[in-house]
N, C-alpha and C positions, 0 to 999 in steps of 0.2 A: 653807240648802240642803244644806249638807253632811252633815247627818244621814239624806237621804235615801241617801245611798252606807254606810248600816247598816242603814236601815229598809226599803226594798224591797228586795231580798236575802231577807231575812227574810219579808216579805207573800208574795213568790214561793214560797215553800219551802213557806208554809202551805197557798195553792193548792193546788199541787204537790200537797202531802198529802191534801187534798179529794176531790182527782178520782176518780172510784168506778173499781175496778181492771179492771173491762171495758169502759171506752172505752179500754186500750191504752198502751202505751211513747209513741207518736205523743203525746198530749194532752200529756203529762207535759213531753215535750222542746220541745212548742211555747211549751209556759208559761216554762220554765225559759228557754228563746233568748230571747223575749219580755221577759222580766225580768233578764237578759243586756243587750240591746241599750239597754230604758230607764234601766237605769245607768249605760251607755256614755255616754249621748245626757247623762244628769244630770253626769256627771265632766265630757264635754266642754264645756259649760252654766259648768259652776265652773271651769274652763280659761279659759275666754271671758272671764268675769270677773275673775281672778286679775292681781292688778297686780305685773308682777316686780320693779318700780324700788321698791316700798317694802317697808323694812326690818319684821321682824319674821312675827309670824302674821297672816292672813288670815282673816275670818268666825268671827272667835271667838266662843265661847258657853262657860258655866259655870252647872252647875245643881247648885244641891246635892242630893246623893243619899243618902250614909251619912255624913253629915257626923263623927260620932262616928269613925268608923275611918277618916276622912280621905280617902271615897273621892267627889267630883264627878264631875259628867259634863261634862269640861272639854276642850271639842276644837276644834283648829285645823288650816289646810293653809298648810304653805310652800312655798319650792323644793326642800327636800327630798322631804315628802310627795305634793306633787303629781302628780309624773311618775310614781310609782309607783301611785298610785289608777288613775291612766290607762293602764298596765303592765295593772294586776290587773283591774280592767273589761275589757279588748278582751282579753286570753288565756282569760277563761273565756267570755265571747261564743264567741269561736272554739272553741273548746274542746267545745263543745255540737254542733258541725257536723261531727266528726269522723267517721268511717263507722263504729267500733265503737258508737256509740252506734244507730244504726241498727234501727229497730222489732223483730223477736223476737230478736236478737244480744244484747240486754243485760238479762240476768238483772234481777230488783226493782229497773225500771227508776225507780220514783217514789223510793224509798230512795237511790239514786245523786244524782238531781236535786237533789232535796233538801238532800243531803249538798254537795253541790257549791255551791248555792245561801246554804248556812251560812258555808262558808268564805270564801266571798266576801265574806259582812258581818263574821266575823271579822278577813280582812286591813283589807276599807276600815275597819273601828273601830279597828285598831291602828296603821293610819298617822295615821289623823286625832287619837287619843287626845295629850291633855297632861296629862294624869295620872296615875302610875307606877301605881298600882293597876290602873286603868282597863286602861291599853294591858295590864298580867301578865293579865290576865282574860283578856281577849279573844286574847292570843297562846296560853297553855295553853289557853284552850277548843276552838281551831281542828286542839288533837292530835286530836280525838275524831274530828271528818270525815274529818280526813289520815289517821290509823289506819286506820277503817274502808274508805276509797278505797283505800287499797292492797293492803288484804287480802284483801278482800271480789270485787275483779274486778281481778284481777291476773294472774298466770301460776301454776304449780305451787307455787313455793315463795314466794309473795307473803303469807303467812300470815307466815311469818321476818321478809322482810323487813319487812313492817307491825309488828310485835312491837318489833323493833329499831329502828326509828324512834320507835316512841311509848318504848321506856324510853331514848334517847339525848337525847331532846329532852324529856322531862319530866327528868331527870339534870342538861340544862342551865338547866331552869326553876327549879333550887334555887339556881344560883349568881346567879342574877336577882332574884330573888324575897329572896335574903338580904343584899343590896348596898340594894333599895330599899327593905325594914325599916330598916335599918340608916340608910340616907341618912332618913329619915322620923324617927326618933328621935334622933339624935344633932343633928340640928336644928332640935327642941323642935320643929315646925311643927305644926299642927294641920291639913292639907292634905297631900297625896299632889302636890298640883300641881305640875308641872314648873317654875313660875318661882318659888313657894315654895322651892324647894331651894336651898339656897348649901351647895357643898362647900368655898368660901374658908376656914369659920370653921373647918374641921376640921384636924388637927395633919395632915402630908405623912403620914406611916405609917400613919394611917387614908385616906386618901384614895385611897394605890397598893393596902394590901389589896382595899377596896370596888372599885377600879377595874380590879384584876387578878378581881376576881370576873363584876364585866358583863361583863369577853372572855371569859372564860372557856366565860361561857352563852350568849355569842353568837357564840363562833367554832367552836363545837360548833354551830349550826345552821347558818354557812354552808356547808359546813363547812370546814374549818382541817386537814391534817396534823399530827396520827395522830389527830385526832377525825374521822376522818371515815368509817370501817367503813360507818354505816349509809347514805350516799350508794349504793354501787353496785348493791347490793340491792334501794332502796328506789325508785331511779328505773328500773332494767333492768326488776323482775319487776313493776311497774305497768302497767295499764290506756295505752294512749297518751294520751289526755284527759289520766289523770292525772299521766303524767311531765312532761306540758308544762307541767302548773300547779304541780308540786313544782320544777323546773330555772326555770320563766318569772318564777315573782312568789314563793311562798312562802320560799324560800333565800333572796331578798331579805331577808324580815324580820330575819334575822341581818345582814346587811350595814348595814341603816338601824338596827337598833339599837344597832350598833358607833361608827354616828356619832350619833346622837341622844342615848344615855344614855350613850356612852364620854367620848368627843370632848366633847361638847357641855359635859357638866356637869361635867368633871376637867381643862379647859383647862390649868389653873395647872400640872397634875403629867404632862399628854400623853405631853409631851418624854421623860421619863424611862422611859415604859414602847415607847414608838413604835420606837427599833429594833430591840428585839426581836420586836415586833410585823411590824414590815417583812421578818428573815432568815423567821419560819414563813411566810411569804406567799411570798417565794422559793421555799421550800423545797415548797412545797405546790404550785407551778403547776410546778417542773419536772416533780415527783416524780406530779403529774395527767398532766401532758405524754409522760412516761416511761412511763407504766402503759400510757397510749391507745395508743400505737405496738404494743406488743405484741397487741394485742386482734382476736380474731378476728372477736366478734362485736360488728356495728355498733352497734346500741345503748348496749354497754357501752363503747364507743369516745367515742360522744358523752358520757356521764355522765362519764367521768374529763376530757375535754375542759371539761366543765363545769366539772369541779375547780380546774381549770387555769387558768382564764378569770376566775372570778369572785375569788379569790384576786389576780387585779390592783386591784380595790378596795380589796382591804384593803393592800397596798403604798400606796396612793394614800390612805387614809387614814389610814396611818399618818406621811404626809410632811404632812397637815395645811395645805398652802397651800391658796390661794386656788384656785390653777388644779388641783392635784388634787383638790379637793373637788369642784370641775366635773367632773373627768373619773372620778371617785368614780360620780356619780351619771349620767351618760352611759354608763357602760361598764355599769351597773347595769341600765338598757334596753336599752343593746345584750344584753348578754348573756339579756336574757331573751327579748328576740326571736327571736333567732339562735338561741338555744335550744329554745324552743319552735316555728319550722319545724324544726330537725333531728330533733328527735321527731316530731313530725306525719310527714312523710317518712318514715322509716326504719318508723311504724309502719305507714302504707298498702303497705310493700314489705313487710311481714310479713307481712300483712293479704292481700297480693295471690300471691305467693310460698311463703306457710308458713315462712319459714325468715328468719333474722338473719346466718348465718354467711357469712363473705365465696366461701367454697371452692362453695355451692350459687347463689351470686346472680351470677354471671361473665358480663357481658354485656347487661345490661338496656337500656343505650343502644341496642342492637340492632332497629331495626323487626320484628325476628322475635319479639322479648319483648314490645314496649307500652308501654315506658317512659319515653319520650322527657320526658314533661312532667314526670315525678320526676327524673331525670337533670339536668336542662335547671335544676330549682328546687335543687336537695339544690346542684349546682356554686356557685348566686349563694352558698347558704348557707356553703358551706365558704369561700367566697369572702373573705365577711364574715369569717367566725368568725378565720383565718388575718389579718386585717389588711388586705386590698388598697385601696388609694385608693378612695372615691366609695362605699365601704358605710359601714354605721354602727359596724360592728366595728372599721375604722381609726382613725374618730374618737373612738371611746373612749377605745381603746390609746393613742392619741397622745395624747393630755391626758392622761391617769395616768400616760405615763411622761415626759411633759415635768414635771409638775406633782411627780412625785415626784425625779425629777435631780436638783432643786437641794436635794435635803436627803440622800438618799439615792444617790448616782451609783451606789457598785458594785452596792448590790442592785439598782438597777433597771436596770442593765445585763446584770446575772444573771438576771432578769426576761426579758429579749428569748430567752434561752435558750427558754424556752416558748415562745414565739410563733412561733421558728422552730419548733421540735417540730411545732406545728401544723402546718402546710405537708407537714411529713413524712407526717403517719399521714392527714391529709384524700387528701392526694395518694394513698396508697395505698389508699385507700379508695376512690375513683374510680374509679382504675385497674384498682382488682382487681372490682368489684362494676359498674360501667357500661361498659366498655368492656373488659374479657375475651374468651376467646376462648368460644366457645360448645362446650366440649367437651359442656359435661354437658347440654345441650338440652333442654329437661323441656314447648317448646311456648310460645304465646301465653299470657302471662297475664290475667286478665281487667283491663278496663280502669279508670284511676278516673273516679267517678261525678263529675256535676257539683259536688256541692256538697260533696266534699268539697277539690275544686279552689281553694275561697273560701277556708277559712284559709292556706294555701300562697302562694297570689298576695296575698292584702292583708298578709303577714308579710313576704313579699319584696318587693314594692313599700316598705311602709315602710322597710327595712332599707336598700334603697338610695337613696330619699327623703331620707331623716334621714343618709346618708351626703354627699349634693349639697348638703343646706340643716340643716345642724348647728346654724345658730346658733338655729332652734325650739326644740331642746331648752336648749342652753347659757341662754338668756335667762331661762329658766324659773328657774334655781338659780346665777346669776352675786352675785344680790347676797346670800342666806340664804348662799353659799360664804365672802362674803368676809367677814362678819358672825361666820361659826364661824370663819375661821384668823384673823382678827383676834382674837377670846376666847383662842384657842390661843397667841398670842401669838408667832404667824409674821409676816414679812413678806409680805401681800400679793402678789399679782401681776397688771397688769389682762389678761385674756383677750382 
């Protein structure tokens, strides 16, 4: 079944393409939500089914494809992949409901859907892939969509930023791409497959080059400080759809591949590269944390927030236990959550407003603006993101930094530095933008429409759902966690 989380996607899109260009943007978006919601319905189906108490992959299948160049169609879901399928299905559903997408607002409306529809089968094939070639294909195919989304129905200077994301992220597809040659040949295998590979047999000096090379390609896309230029650009001057799907699920794939091809397969030599791993991760969420304060405009406030946030994963998986690995892949839904309303929000207050800058939005909470219901969502959000008990943003943070203490104390006590940060620049974003005084008074703004009310309340309902009943998610990835720090050769921790 899990093939269908590649294949519809794909059906969709061809649709999509069919549809003759005077029935209208409408047909196009019905199709696309349509084939949104029946992926959802397919992920949640393979959820349903998904046993967490047993060790290894789930619904595996292997088909030979290019057997000669070593490339199968060899795919499985565990507790890593899983929750992220379920991530990346429900953000682009939503995603599709946005009000810029909205019937003559959206330029080559069927070209967008399409494009979006790709990416979609791009992520679900690169979580579900076990086979190095496999998952490099479908991770560099998915620049082509991402490019074009950003550039294409963006802001003014979305053309830069879309440029600079595809050569930042094809930049780090070589360090990727030349670790799993390299792992492919040096272990005589005649398979790309992931359980084909033993890095045991190779000398330690080969094993930290290859292994300093996967971070390298992959902490460039989550991204990492000073790799990380093409973040501010690339989520500020996007589409809103699109920033939520570049901050929701796609910055993920950097993070899951930091554990899957870093972690996973260089157990033996982790140790040796992980605390340096752990100070850029420091260094990157205060240094996220520091920039957001400064920031005028809300947007670019969220995006370095983001920096800031997800940068606790890689703390957390550079400490390799059991209980960071849980809180690794928790903090990975939180943040794509949390993330993906904060864009939603900020962009229907563009959307409604004109304007990002805090100095012209002064007072929105005000019954004399119309913003009660963004005010009222954007607070749970900040709520979250900052840590408060009973969201899912807490229970992230709390397990990455419980899970990472016992190997790491100072960094991840240096770590809480950010977290407070958060507090600061949300706080004054509230402050300044919801409950200002109304000098500059510019009138009612128009109201939001109902549906685009749906992503907002089913994003913050989950967030504080998953923040009261944690253990839905933790169950999912308790025992594939304890299975990688047990290879890593940590002690354990039970959750």
């Amino acid at each position: 079944m899990i093939n269908l989380l590649l294949a519809i996607p794909i059906i969709g899109a061809i649709i999509v393409g069919i549809i003759p260009n005077e029935k209208g943007s409408n047909n196009a978006r019905n199709v696309a939500l349509a084939t949104g919601i029946l992926t959802l319905i397919i992920s949640g189906i393979i959820a349903a089914d998904f046993n967490p108490k047993q060790p290894g992959l789930q619904q595996q299948l292997s088909v030979e494809w290019l057997p000669f160049l070593g490339l199968n169609y060899t795919v499985g879901i565990d507790g890593l992949s899983l929750p992220l399928i379920l991530l990346n299905c429900l953000l682009v559903t939503l995603s599709f409901l946005n009000g810029e997408l909205e019937g003559k607002r959206l330029s080559k409306p069927k070209l967008y859907f399409i494009l979006v529809l790709l990416l979609t089968a791009c992520v679900n094939g690169a979580l579900i892939a076990q086979n190095l070639l496999l998952f490099f294909i479908l991770y560099e195919v998915k620049l082509v969509p991402t490019y074009l989304l950003i550039s294409t129905w963006g802001r003014d200077k979305s053309g830069y930023a879309g440029i600079k994301y595809l050569l930042y992220t094809a930049f780090s597809g070589i360090f990727v791409l030349t670790a799993f040659l390299a792992l492919y040949f040096l272990n005589g295998s005649s398979s790309f497959d992931i359980d084909k590979i033993n890095t045991a047999i190779l000398p330690e000096s080969k094993q930290i080059i290859l292994l300093a090379s996967i971070v390298i390609g992959f902490a460039i896309k989550i991204p990492i400080f000073p790799l990380h230029t093409w973040l501010p650009p690339a989520y500020t001057e996007s589409a809103t759809p699109v920033s939520m799907l570049l901050g929701g699920i796609v910055s993920k794939l950097g993070t899951y591949g930091l554990i899957r091809f870093g972690l996973q397969l260089f157990p033996q030599i982790w140790q040796e590269i992980s605390p340096y791993l752990a100070i850029i991760a420091v260094v990157s969420a205060i240094y996220g944390s520091l920039v957001a304060v400064s920031q005028t405009d809300i947007k670019k406030m969220v995006a370095y927030a983001s920096l800031a946030h997800i940068n606790f994963v890689v703390l957390a998986t550079a400490a390799a236990t059991q209980l960071a690995i849980t809180g690794a892949i928790v903090q990975m839904i939180a943040h794509g959550l949390i993330v993906a309303l904060l864009f939603h929000l900020v962009g229907i207050i563009e959307e409604k407003t004109g304007s990002r800058e805090m100095s012209d939005l002064q007072g929105l909470m005000n019954p004399y603006r119309g913003f009660p219901f963004v005010g009222g969502l954007m607070i749970t959000a900040v709520m979250a993101s900052a840590g408060i008990p009973g969201m899912i943003g807490f229970v992230g943070e709390f397990i990455c930094f419980q899970g990472s203490f016992t190997v790491f104390p100072i960094y991840t006590l240096l770590c809480l530095i950010a977290t407070g940060l958060t507090a600061v620049y949300f706080v004054i974003l509230i402050n300044r933008v919801f409950f200002g005084r109304l000098d500059n008074y510019k009138g009612y703004y128009p109201s939001v429409k109902g549906f685009e009310r749906i992503p907002a309340i089913i994003l913050a309902v989950m967030i504080i759902f998953f923040g009261i009943q944690p253990s839905l998610l933790t169950n999912f990835s308790l025992v594939t966690s304890q299975m990688i720090a047990q290879k890593a050769q940590y002690n354990s921790r039970v959750l």
